[in-house]
C-alpha positions as CSV (number, residue, x, y, z in Angstrom):
1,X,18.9,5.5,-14.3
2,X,15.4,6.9,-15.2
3,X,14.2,10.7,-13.9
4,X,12.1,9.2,-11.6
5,X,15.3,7.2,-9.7
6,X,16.4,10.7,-10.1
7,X,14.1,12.3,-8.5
8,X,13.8,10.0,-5.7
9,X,17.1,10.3,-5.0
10,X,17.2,13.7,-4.4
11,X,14.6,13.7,-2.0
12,X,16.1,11.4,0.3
13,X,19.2,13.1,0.1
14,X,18.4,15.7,3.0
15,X,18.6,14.3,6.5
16,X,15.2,16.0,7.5
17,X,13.2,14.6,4.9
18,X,14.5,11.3,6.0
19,X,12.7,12.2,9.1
20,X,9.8,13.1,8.2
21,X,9.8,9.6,6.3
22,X,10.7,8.0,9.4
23,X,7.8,9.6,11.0
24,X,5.3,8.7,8.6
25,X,6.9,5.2,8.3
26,X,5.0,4.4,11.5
27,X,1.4,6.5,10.3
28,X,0.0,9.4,9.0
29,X,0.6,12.7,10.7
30,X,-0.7,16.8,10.2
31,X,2.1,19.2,8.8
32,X,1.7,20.5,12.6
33,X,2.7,17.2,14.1
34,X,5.4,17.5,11.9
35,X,6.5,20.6,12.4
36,X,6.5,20.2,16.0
37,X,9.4,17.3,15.3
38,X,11.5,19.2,14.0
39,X,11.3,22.6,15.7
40,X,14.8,23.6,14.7
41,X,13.6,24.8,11.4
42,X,10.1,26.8,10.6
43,X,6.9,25.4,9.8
44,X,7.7,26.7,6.0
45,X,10.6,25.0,5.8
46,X,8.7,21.8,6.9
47,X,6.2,22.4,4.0
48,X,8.9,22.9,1.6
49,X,9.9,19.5,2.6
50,X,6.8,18.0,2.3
51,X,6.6,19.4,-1.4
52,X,9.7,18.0,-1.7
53,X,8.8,14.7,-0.8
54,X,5.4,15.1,-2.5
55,X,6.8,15.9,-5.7
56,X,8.7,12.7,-5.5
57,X,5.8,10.9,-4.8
58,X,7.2,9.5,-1.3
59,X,4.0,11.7,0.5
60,X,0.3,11.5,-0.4
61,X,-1.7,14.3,1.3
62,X,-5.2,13.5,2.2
63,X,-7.2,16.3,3.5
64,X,-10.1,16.6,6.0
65,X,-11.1,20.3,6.2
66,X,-8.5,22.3,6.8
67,X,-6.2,19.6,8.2
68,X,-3.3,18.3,5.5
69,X,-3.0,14.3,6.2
70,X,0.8,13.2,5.2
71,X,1.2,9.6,4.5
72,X,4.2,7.6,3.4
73,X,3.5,6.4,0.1
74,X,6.6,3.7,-0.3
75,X,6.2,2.9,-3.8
76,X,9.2,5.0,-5.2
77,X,11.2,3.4,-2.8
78,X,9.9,-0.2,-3.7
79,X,11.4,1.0,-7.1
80,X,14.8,1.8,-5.8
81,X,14.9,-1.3,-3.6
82,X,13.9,-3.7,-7.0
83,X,16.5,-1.7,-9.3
84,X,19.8,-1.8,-7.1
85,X,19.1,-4.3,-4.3
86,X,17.4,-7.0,-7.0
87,X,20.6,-6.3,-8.8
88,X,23.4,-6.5,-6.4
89,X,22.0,-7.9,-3.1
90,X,22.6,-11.9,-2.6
91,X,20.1,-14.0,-0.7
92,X,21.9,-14.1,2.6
93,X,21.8,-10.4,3.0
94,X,17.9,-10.4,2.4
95,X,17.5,-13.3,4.7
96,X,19.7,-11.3,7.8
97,X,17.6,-8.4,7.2
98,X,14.2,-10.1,7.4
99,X,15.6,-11.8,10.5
100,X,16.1,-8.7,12.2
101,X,12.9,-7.3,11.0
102,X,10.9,-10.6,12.8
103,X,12.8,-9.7,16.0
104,X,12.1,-5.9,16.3
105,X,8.3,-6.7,14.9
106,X,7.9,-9.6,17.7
107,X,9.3,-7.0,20.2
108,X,7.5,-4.4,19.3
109,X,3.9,-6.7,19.4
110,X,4.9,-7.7,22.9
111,X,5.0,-3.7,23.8
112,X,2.1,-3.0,23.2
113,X,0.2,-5.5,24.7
114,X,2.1,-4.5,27.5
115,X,1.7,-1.3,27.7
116,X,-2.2,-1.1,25.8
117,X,-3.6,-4.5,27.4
118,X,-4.7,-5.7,23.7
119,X,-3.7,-4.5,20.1
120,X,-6.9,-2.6,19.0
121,X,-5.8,0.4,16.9
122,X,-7.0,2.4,13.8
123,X,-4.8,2.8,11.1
124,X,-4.8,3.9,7.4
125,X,-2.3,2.7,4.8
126,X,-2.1,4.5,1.5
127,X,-0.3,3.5,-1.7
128,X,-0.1,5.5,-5.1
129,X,0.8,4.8,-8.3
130,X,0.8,6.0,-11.8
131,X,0.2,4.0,-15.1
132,X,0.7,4.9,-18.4
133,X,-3.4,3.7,-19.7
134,X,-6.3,5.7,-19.7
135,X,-8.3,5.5,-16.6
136,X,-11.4,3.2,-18.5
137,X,-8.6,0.7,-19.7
138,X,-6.9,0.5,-15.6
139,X,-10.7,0.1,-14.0
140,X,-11.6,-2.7,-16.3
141,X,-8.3,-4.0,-15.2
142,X,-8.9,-4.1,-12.0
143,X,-12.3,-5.1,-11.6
144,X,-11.9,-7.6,-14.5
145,X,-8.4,-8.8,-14.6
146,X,-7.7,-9.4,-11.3
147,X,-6.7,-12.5,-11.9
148,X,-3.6,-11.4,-13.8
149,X,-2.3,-8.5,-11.6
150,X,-3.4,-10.1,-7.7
151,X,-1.6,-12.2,-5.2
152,X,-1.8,-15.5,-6.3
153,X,-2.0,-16.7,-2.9
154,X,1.2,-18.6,-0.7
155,X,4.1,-19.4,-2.8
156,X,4.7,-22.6,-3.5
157,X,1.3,-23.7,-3.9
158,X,-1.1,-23.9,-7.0
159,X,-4.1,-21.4,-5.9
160,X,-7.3,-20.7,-7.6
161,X,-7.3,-17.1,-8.9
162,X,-8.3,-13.8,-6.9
163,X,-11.7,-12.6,-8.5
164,X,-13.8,-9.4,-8.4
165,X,-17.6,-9.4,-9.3
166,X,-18.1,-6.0,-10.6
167,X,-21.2,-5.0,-9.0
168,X,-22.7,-3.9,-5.7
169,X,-22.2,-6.8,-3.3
170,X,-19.7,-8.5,-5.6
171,X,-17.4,-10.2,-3.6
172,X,-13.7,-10.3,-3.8
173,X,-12.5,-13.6,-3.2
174,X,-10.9,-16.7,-4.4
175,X,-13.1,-19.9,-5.1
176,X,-11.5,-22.8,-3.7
177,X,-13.9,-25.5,-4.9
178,X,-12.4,-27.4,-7.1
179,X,-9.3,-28.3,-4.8
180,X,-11.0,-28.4,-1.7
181,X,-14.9,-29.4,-2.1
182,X,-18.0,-27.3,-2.9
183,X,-18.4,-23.7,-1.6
184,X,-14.6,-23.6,-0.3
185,X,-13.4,-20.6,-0.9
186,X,-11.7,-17.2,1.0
187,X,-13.9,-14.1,1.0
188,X,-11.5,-10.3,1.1
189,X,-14.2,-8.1,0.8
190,X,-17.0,-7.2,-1.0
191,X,-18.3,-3.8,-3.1
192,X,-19.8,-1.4,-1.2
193,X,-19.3,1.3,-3.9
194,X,-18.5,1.7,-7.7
195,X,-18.1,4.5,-10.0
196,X,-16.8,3.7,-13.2
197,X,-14.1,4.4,-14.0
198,X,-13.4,6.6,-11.0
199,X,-13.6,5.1,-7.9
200,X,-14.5,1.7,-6.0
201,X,-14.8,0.6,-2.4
202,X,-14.9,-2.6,-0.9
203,X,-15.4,-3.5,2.7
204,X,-14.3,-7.0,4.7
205,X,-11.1,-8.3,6.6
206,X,-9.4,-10.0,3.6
207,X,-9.9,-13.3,5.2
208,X,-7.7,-12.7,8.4
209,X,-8.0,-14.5,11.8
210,X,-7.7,-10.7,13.5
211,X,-11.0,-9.3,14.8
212,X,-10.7,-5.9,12.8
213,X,-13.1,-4.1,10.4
214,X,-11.8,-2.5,6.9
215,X,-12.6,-0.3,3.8
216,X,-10.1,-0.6,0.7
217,X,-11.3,2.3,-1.4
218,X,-9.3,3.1,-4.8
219,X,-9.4,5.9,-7.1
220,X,-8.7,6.6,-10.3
221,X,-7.6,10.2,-11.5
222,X,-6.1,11.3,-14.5
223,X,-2.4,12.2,-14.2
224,X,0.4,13.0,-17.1
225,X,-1.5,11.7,-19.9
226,X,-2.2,8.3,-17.9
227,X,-3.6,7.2,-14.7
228,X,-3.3,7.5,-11.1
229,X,-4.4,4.8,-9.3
230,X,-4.2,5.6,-5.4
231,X,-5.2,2.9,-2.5
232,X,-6.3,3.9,0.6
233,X,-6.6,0.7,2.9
234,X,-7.9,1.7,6.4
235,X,-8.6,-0.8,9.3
236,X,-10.1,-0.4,13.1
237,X,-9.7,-3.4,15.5
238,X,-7.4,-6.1,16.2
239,X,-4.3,-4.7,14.0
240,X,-1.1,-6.0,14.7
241,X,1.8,-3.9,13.7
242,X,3.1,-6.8,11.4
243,X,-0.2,-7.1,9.8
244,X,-0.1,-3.0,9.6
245,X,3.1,-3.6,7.2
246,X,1.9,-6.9,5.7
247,X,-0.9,-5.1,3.8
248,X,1.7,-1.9,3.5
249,X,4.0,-4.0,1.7
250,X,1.3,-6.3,-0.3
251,X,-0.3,-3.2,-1.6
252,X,3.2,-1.6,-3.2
253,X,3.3,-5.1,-4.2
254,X,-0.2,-5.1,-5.9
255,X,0.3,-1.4,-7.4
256,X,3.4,-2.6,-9.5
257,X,2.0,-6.3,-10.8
258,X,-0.9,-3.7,-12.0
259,X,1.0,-1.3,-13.6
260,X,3.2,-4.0,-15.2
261,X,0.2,-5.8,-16.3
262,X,-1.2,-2.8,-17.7
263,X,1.3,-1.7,-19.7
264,X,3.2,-4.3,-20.6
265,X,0.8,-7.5,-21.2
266,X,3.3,-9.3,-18.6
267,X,0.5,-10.7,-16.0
268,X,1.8,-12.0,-12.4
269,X,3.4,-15.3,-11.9
């Protein structure tokens, strides 16, 4: 098992950092917040935690003034899930768990439009990565590439290939005309801002039937002789809890094709 396993590992070995993962499983909160969950230990122990966890790269910390964000970045345990559950789960034990998952999900939609009268919420998914490529190679990849490291669309079916424009106003979308008749197509989003190689933002719903306005803004930062490549995906409207996890999920998803891509030449099925 590599260091990072390792590492990983030993961060979720404490029951209170599981907690705190818990927490942040269902959104960002302050190290107060925090704090206040737990308020058997001290507020430093609580940080010490979050180092913890931060070290392992399960937390990203944004902050705003003098506030510390904390936000579950799953990636690491996307890795853990791939190297011993690809390994030695069968399909009926994935199929079972994604069962239950539809039941508590459907559950928990009809809760809140019980208790809220609608499902308009704000919320801010974050993802984090790093790749072993200088930052100028992993922006061309992608705003270039995209094609080779993107969801290919449903499974199953023969899709046209995600594309990015690399300019302001470039869209990011997937041209459909040649299956389905001129100008067919899905729009994501399109560039609101680019700095090469540092930073680009794109704005739009990725093409969902929700009412809900959103900003995908990644940045690039160099990080162990490579790259760190960090999404933050943040949405305001009509945001179902199972959409909430779809785009948590697809991002980890994303991250990893990119990396992959990046460093190995292996571009996504």
């Amino acid at each position: 098992m590599d260091d990072t396993l390792d590492e990983t590992w030993r961060a979720l070995a404490d029951p209170t950092r599981r907690l705190i993962l818990d927490r942040l499983s269902r959104g960002p909160e302050t190290t107060g917040e925090l704090a206040l969950a737990v308020p058997q230990i001290s507020r430093f122990a609580v940080m010490k935690h979050l180092g913890v966890l931060e070290s392992a790269g399960l937390v990203t910390v944004r902050r705003e003034g003098r506030t510390r964000w904390n936000h579950l970045n799953a990636v690491p345990l996307r890795r853990v899930y791939e190297h011993w559950v690809g390994t030695f789960a069968d399909q009926w034990a994935g199929s079972l768990l994604r069962l239950q998952e539809h039941a508590e999900r459907t559950e928990e939609s009809a809760m809140a439009a019980t208790e809220t009268g609608g499902a308009a919420r704000c919320t801010i998914v974050e993802s984090e990565i790093t790749i072993d490529a200088p930052r100028k190679r992993v922006f061309g990849a992608i705003l270039n590439e995209t094609e080779s490291w993107f969801w290919p669309g449903d499974a199953g079916k023969r899709n046209p290939p995600s594309r990015i424009e690399p300019w302001i106003g470039g869209r990011f979308w997937r041209d459909e005309s040649a299956a389905l008749g001129e100008g067919a197509g899905e729009l994501y989003a399109t560039i609101a801002t680019i700095r090469p190689p540092e930073m680009v933002r794109l704005v739009g719903d990725f093409a969902s039937t929700h009412a809900y306005a959103g900003t995908i803004t990644i940045r690039l930062n160099d990080a162990d002789g490579g790259t760190r490549v960090r999404v933050t995906h943040a949405c305001a409207g009509d945001v179902p809890q199972d959409k909430v996890r779809e785009f948590d999920d697809g991002w980890r998803d994303e991250l990893g094709n990119l990396k992959r891509f990046v460093e190995t030449g292996a571009a996504r099925a």
